[in-house]
C-alpha positions in Angstrom: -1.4 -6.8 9.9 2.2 -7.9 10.8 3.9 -4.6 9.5 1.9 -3.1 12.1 3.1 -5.3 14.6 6.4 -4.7 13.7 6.2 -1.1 13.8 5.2 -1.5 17.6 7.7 -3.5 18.2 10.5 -1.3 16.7 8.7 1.8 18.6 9.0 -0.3 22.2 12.4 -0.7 21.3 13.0 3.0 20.7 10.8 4.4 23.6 12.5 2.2 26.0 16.1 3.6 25.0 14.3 7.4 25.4 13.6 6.2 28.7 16.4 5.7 30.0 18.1 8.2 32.5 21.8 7.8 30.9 22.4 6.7 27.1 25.6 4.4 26.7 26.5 1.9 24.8 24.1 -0.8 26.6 21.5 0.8 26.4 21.8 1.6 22.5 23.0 -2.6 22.2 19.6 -3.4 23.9 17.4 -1.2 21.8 19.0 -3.1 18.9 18.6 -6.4 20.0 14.8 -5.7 20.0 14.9 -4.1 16.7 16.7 -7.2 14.9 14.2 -9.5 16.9 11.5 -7.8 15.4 13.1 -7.4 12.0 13.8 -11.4 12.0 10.4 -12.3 12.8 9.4 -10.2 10.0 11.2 -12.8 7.8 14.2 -10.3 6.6 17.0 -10.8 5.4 19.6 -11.9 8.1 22.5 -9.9 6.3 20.3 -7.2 6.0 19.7 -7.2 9.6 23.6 -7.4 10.3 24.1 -4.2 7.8 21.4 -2.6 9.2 22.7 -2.9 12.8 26.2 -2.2 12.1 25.2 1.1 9.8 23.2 2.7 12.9 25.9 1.7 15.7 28.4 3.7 13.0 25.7 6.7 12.5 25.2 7.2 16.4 27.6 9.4 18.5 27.6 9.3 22.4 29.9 12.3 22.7 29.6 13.6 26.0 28.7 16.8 25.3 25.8 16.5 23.8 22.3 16.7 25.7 20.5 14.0 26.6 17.3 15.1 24.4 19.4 15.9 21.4 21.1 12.1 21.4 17.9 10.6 21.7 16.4 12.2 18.5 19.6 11.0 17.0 19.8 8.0 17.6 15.9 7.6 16.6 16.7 9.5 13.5 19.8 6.9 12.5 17.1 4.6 13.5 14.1 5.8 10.8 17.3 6.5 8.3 18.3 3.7 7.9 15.1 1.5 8.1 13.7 3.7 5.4 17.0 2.6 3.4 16.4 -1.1 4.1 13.7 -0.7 1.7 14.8 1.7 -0.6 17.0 0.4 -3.9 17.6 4.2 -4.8 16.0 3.6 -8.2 13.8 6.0 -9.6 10.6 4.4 -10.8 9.0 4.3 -14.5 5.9 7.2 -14.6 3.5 7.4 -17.9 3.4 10.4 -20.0 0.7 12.5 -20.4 -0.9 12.8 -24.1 0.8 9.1 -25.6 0.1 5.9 -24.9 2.0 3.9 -22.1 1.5 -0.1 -22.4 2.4 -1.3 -19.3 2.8 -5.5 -18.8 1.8 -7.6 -15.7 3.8 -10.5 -14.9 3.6 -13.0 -12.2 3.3 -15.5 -10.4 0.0 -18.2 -10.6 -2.5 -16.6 -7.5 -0.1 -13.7 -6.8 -3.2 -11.7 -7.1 -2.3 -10.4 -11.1 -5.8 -9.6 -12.6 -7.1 -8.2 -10.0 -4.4 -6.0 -9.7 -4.6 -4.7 -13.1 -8.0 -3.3 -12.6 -6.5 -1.7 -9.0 -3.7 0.2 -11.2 -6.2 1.1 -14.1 -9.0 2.5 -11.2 -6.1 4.4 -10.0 -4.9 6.2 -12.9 -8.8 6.7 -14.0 -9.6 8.5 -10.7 -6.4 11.1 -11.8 -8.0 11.5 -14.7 -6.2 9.2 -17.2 -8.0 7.2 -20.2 -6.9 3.8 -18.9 -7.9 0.4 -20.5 -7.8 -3.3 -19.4 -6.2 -6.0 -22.4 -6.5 -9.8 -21.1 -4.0 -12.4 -22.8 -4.8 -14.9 -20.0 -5.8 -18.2 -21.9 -4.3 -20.1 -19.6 -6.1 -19.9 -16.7 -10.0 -20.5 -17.1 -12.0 -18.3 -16.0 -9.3 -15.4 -16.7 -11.3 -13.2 -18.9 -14.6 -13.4 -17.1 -13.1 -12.0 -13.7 -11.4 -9.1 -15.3 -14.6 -8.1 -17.4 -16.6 -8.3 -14.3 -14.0 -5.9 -12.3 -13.3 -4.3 -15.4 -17.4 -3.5 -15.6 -17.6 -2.8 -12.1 -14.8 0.5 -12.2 -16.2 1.7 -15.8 -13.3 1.0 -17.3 -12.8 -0.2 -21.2 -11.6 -3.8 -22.0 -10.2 -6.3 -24.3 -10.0 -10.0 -24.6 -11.7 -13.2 -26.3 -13.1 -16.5 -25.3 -12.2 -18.0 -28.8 -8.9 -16.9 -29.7 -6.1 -19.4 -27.9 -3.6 -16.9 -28.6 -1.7 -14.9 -25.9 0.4 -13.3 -28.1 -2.2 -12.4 -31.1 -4.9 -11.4 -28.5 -2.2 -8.4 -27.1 -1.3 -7.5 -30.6 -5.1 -6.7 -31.5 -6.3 -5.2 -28.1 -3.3 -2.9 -27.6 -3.3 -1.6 -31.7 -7.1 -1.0 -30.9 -6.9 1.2 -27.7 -3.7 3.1 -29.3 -6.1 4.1 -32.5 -9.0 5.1 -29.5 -6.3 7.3 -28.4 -6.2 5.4 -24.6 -3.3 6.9 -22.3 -2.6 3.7 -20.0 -3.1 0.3 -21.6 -2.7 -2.6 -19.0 -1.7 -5.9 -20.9 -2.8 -9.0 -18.2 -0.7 -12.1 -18.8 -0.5 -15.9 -17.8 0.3 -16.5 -14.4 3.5 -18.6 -14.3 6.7 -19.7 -12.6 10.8 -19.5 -13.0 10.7 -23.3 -14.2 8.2 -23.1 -16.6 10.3 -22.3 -19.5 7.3 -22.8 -22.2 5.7 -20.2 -20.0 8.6 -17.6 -19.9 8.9 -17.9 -23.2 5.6 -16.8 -24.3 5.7 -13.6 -21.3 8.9 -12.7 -23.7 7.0 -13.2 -26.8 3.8 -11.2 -26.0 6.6 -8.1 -24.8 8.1 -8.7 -28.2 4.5 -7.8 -29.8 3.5 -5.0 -27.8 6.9 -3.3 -26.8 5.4 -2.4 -23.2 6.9 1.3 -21.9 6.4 -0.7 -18.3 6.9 -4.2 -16.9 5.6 -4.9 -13.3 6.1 -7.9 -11.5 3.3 -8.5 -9.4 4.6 -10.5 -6.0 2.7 -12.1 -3.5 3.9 -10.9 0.1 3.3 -14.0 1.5 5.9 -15.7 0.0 9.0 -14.7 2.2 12.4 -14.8 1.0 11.6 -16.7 -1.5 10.6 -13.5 -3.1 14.4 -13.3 -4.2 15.0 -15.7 -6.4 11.8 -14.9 -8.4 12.3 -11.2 -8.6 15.8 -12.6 -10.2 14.4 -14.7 -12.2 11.7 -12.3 -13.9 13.8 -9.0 -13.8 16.1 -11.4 -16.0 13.6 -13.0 -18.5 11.3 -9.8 -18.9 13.3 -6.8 -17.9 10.8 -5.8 -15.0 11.2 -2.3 -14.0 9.3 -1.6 -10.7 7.3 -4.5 -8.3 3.6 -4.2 -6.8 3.8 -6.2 -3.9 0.2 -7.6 -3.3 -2.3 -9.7 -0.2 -0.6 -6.7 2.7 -3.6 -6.7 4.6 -3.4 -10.6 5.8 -0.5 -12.4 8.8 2.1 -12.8 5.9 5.6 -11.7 7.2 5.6 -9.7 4.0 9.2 -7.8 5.5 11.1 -10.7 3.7 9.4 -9.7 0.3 10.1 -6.0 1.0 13.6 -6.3 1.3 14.3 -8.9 -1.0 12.8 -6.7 -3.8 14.7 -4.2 -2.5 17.8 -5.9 -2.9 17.2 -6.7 -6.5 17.2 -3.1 -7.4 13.7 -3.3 -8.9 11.4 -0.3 -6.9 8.5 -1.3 -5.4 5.6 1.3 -6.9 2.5 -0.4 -4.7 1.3 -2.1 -2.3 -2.2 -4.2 -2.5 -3.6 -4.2 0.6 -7.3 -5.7 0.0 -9.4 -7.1 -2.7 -11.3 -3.9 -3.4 -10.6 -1.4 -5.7 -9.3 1.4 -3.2 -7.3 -1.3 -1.6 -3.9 0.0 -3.7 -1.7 2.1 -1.6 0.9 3.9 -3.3 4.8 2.8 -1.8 7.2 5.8 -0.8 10.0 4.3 1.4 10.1 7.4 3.6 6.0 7.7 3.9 6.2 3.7 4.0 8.2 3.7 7.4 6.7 6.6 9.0 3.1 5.4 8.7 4.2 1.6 9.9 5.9 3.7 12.9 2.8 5.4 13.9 4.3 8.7 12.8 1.3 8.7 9.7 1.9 9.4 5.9 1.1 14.0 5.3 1.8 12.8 1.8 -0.5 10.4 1.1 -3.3 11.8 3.0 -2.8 15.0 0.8 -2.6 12.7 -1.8 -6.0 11.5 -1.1 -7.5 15.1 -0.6 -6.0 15.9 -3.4 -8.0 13.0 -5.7 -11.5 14.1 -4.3 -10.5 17.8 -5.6 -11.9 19.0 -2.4 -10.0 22.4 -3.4 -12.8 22.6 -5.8 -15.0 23.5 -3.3 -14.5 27.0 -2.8 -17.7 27.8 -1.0 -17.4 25.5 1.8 -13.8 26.5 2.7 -14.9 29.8 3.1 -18.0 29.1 5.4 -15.9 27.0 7.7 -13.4 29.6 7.9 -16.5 31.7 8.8 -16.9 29.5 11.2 -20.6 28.4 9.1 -22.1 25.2 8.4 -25.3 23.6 7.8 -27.1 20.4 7.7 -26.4 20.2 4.0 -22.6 20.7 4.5 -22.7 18.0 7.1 -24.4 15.8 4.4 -21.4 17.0 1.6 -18.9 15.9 4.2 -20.0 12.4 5.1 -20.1 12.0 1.1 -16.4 13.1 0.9 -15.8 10.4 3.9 -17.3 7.5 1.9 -15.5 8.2 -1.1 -12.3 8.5 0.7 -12.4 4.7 1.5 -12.0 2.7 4.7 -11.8 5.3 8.1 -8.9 2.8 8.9 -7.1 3.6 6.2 -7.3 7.5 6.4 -6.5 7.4 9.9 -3.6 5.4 9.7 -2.1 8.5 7.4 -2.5 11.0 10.9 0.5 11.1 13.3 0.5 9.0 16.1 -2.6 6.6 14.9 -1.7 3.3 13.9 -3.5 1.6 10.2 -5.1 -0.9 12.3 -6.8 1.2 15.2 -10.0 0.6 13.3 -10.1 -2.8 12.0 -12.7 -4.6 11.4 -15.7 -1.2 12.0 -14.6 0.2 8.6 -18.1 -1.7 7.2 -20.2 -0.6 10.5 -19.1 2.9 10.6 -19.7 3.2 7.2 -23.4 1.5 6.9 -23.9 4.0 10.0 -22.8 6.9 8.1 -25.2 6.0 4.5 -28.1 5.6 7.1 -27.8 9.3 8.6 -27.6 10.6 4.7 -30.9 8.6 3.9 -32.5 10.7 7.0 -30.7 14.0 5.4 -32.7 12.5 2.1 -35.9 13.0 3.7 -35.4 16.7 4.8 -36.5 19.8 2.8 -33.8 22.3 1.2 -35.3 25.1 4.0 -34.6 22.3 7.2 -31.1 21.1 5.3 -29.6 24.7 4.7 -30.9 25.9 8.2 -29.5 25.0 11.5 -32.0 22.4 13.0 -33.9 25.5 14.7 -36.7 24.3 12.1 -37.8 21.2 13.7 -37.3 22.5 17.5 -40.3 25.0 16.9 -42.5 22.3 14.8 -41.5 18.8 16.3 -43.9 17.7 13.9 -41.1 17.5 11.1 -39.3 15.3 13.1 -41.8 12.6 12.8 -42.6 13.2 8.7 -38.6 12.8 8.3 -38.4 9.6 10.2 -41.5 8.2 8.3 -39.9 9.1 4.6 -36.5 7.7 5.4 -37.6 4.7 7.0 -35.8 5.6 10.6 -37.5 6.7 13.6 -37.4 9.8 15.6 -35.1 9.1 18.0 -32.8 8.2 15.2 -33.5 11.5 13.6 -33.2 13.4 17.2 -29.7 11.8 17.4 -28.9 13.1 14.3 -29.5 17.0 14.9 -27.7 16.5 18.2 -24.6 15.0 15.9 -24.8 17.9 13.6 -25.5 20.5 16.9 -22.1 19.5 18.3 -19.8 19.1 15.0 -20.8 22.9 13.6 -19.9 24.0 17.2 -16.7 22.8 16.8 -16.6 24.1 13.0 -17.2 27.5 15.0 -14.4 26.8 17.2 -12.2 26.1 14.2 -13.5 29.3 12.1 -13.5 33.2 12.9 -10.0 35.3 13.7 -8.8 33.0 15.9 -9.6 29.9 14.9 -7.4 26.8 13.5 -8.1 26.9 10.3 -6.6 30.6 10.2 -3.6 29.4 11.9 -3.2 26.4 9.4 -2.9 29.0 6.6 0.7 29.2 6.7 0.8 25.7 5.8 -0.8 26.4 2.7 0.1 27.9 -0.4 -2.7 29.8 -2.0 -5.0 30.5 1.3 -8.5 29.5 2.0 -9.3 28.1 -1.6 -6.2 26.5 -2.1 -6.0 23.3 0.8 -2.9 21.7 -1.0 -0.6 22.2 1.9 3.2 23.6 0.7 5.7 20.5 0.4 8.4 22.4 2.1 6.4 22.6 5.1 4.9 19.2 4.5 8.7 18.0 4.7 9.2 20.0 8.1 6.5 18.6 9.5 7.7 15.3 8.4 10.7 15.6 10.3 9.9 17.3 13.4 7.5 14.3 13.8 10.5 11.9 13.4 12.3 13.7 15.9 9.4 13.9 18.2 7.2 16.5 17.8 5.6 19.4 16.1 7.1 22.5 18.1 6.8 25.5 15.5 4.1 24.5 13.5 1.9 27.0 12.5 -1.6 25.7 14.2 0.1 22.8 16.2 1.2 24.6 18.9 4.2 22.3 19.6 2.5 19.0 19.2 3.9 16.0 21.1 2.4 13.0 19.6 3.4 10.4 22.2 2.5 13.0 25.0 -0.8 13.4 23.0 -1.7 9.9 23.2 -0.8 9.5 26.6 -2.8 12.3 27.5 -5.6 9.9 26.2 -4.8 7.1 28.7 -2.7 5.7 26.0 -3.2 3.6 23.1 -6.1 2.0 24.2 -7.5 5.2 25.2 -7.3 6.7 21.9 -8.6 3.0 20.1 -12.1 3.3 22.4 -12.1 7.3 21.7 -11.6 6.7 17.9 -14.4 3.9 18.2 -16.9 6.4 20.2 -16.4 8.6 17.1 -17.9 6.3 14.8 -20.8 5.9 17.0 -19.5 2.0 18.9 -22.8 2.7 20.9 -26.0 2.4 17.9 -29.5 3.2 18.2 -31.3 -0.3 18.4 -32.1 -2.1 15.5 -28.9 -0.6 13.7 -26.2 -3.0 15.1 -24.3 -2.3 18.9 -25.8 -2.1 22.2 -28.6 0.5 22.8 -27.5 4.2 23.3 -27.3 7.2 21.3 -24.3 6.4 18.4 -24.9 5.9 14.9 -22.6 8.2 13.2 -19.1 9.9 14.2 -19.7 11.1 17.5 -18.3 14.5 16.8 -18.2 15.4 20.6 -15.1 12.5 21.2 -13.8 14.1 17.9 -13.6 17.7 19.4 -12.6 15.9 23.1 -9.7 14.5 20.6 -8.9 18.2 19.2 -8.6 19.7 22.7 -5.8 17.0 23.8 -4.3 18.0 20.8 -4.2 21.3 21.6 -6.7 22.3 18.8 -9.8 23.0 20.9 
């Protein structure tokens, strides 16, 4: 992913300026040589670039009384300050309102990516427990209505649309009055793709916003299209009123910087960003989170965000037996369920401090075939061998072999599993008791051990002593120094193979990977990872 790159880049720059023995005013012109390099061959804006530049060369002072330490964080803060305003247009975006119905209208461009973005934004207000619904006025495009009803079938969600009627504007009319009188919260309305020039086109977009007087307009941009991302931002903000952008195809080389700040620039808020053709592939945008996770520094938010939609603080009884410092086969089973629904390990690990989004790509589909393999073994055992400890089939080895016969494995597959699960509820006992992390992490929460939703001024703090280069004064961190924490780990590509080792890069043979005992997360790397974090 090129934002990736970038954010490399832009940290070289940084960390070679933090190197330095004596900060001046060559040292600070170098470090922004490479960051305009790197924002240029992201395709931005040059006179953004320029303002950019001359705004952090105004917000840096080299007063000679200040210590060396202190200048560095400030010039790294002027830094993230004002890279964070390069994409940030200061507008507050549209949000729907609970108990009424919110129409909200796609627009776009042809192949930007529309329809299946409709269903993204629908699956995502359905998983925080909104009645969303899908309206198709595509009868332009063949084949319109028959991908969103399959993607519309495929996340449960309600739909509208007709292979007869020719039109547009009639067919929004009808679904949208339906779902309003089925009492439906968020109604998507999917239009024709189209472009600036076709007139007949933009003409019917304005027609159908006539009929169904959306609350919302998005403009749905592909970020592979540059600059050019300007002109039609213009063109639609102009013709349709579009209030916020989803800025789709992420994932892929684009140099989608240039679409970034061009939206930017046109005072339009960017609310999303697609970053795959599955459903969980929708990443809400935040220009602080945004530029923190692309700088390695992760995204608290949104990774509290996603704990947050699997209402892990419903489980109560789990909390409390890992603070206990207890936990069975069974839990272990509940916890690699929460993983898969949590979506690609790639993507939840690029939310931590210090671990860029692409560490992982391209195991995301091993590690997670690995993991559904383990459960099916878990399947096979009886409650008495799931709520114990594993002590069950040490003194009747004979249960190893009926569990590997009912799950279709074999024994050394179900050995390896017990020897997972032996090592990760050690470290759960490391975390639980008196002294244990999870007791030291309670001052980061709000309500205590049922409550995990962490307290959003702390959240904020921790935000910015990461920016500034650490976590000194964290309850449970212990003073954290991410970059000393990776190179502690024999540096990035230390912490890549460790991450890999975790989701078992060895397999057992016949399951993918070179012979040896992997599989599943290898929770021993994962509590190797802890220690040089200072959490062991």
């Amino acid at each position: 992913m090129v934002l990736a790159d970038l954010g490399r880049k832009i940290n070289g720059a940084i960390q070679s300026m933090s190197k330095a023995n004596v900060v001046d005013e060559k040292v600070i012109d170098d470090m922004l040589k490479e960051i305009c390099k790197a924002l240029m061959e992201s395709d931005i804006n040059i006179r953004l670039i320029q303002n950019l530049r001359k705004n952090i060369k105004t917000g840096i002072t080299l007063e000679e009384n200040t210590g060396a330490v202190n200048k560095k964080r400030n010039i790294q803060k002027a830094v993230m300050d004002e890279l964070t305003r390069l994409v940030d247009p200061g507008v507050e975006p549209w949000k729907p309102k609970k108990g009424k119905a919110n129409v909200i209208m796609f627009v776009g461009l042809q192949g930007s990516g529309k329809t299946t973005t409709c269903t993204k934004l629908a699956s995502f207000y359905q998983r925080k427990g909104w009645k969303t619904c899908l309206v198709c006025t595509d009868t332009f495009r063949a084949g319109a209505f028959d991908q969103l009803k399959q993607n519309a079938t495929k996340a449960k969600i309600p739909y509208y649309g007709s292979y007869t009627e020719t039109d547009p504007v009639q067919l929004a009319h009808e679904g949208v009055s339906k779902f309003k009188k089925e009492n439906f919260e968020i109604i998507i309305v999917d239009t024709s793709g189209r472009h600036k020039q076709e007139q007949e086109l933009f003409d019917e977009m304005q027609q159908i916003s006539s009929a169904v007087t959306p609350d919302s307009t998005i403009f749905v941009m592909d970020g592979t299209i540059g600059q050019a991302a300007d002109g039609q931002a213009r063109a639609f903000k102009e013709a349709a009123n579009v209030g916020s952008i989803i800025v789709t195809k992420m994932d892929g080389h684009a140099k989608g910087g240039g679409a970034i700040s061009a939206v930017a620039a046109t005072q339009c808020p960017i609310i999303f960003i697609g970053t795959g053709e599955h459903m969980h592939d929708l990443e809400r945008f935040a220009p602080g989170p945004f530029i923190s996770k692309m700088m390695g520094m992760g995204d608290i938010s949104g990774l509290m965000e996603t704990v947050q939609d699997l209402k892990l603080d419903q489980n109560k009884d789990l909390m409390k037996k890992l603070e206990q410092g207890q936990f069975s086969i069974r839990d272990m089973y509940e916890q690699f369920t929460t993983i898969l629904k949590m979506g690609p390990l790639s993507k939840v690990m690029g939310m931590m401090p210090g671990i860029p989004a692409d560490l992982l790509a391209g195991s995301d589909a091993e590690g997670g075939n690995r993991i559904k393999r383990f459960m099916c073994i878990m399947d096979s055992m009886n409650a008495q061998e799931l709520d114990g400890e594993g002590k069950e089939f040490i003194d009747q080895p004979k249960r190893l072999v009926r569990v590997a016969r009912g799950s279709g494995t074999t024994v050394a597959e179900v050995e390896t599993l017990l020897q997972q699960y032996k090592t990760f509820a050690a470290m759960v006992k490391k975390m639980g008791g008196q002294n244990g992390l999870l007791k030291g992490m309670q001052g980061m929460q709000q309500g205590g051990a049922g409550n995990p939703m962490m307290n959003p001024n702390k959240m904020a703090q921790a935000m910015k002593q990461l920016q500034s280069g650490g976590l000194a004064g964290m309850p449970g961190m212990g003073g954290m120094d991410i970059q000393g924490m990776i190179n502690q780990m024999g540096g990035m590509s230390g912490v890549q193979n460790m991450m890999k080792n975790m989701m078992g890069g060895g397999g057992m043979p016949g399951m993918g990977g070179p012979g040896g005992a992997g599989g599943m997360p290898d929770f021993s790397q994962m509590a190797k990872m802890m220690k040089s974090m200072g959490m062991g």
